[in-house]
Each structure stands twice: as structure tokens, then as C-alpha cells.
N, C-alpha and C positions, 0 to 999 in steps of 0.2 A: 504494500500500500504506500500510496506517498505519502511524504510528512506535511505537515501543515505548513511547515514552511515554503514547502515546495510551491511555486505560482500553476496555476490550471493551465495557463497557455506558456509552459516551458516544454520544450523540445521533447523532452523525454517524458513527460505525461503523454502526448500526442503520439510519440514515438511506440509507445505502451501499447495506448489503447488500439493503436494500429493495428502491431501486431493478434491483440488479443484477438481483431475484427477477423482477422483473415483467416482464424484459428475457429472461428464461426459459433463459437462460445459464447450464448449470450448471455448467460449470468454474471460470466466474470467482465462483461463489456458495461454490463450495466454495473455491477460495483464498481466499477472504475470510473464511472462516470457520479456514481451517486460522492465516489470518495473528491473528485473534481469540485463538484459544488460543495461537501460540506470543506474544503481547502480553500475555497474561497469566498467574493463577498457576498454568493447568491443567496437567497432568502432558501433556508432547509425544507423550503416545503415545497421544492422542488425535487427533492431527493422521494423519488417512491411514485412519481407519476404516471408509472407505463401503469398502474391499476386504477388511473379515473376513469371514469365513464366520458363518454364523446363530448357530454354536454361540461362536464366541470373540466376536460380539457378546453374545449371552446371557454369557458369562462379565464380560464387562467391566460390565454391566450389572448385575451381583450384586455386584461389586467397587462402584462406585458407591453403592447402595444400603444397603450394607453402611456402609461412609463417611458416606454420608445419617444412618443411625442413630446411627453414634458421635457426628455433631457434633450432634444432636440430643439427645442424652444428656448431654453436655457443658454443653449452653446447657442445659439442665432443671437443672444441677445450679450451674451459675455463679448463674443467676435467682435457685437456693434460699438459694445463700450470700450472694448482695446481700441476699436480702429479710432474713437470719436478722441480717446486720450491722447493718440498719436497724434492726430492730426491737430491737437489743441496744446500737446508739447512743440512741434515744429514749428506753429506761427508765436510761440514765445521764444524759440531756440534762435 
């Protein structure tokens, strides 16, 4: 298993679960996958969701997406305020 320290998108988690894939294993894909998110900053209730039902995937999936937007909104809006500082540093520079 990896250590908690280890980051989800390090070479060698990917490197792993790879191989496990091609190994056609899917219990141990999916502990490696469940051990992925709780190593990182995902929310643990994602860990254990090959057994929702279509609809409370559908739900999770909107929750997600929903998320997707805000922090996409966020960065649109941090970018606006770097660009606005830069350009309000230059005309005092």
C-alpha cells in the first residue's frame, strides 16, 4: 500500500495501479484506488463507490461538477485580480 505521504499523482502510484490493471484484478485495482483517495485531499466518501446505485452515482456526480464550476469560477476570478494588480503595478512602476 502507499504511505500517506506518498502524493496520488506520483509516478509510481500510476505506475502500480497500471500494472495491477493489466493483471485484470479488480479488487486489488480498486484498493489501490480506494488507498489513492484516502492519501489524498479527496472527500472519503468516495472511497466505496463502485456499490451506489445509478441514481446516488448520478447524485455524486452533480455534487462534483457542481464543485468543478465553483473552483473554476474562482480561478477566473483570482487570474482577473492578478492580471488587474499587474497592470495597476506597471502604471505606478
Amino acid at each position: 500500500m502507499a504511505s500517506t505521504q506518498e502524493q496520488p499523482s506520483s509516478p509510481s502510484s500510476w505506475c502500480s495501479l497500471s500494472r495491477i490493471a493489466r493483471t485484470g484484478d479488480g479488487a486489488a485495482i480498486q484498493t489501490k484506488l480506494d488507498e489513492l483517495i484516502r492519501s489524498s485531499d479527496a472527500e472519503d466518501e468516495f472511497m466505496g463507490i463502485e456499490g451506489l446505485t445509478e441514481s446516488e452515482l448520478a447524485i455524486l456526480h452533480d455534487r462534483c461538477q457542481a464543485a468543478a464550476a465553483r473552483t473554476r469560477r474562482l480561478l477566473e476570478q483570482t487570474s482577473a485580480e492578478r492580471e488587474k494588480r499587474q497592470r495597476d503595478w506597471s502604471k505606478t512602476a
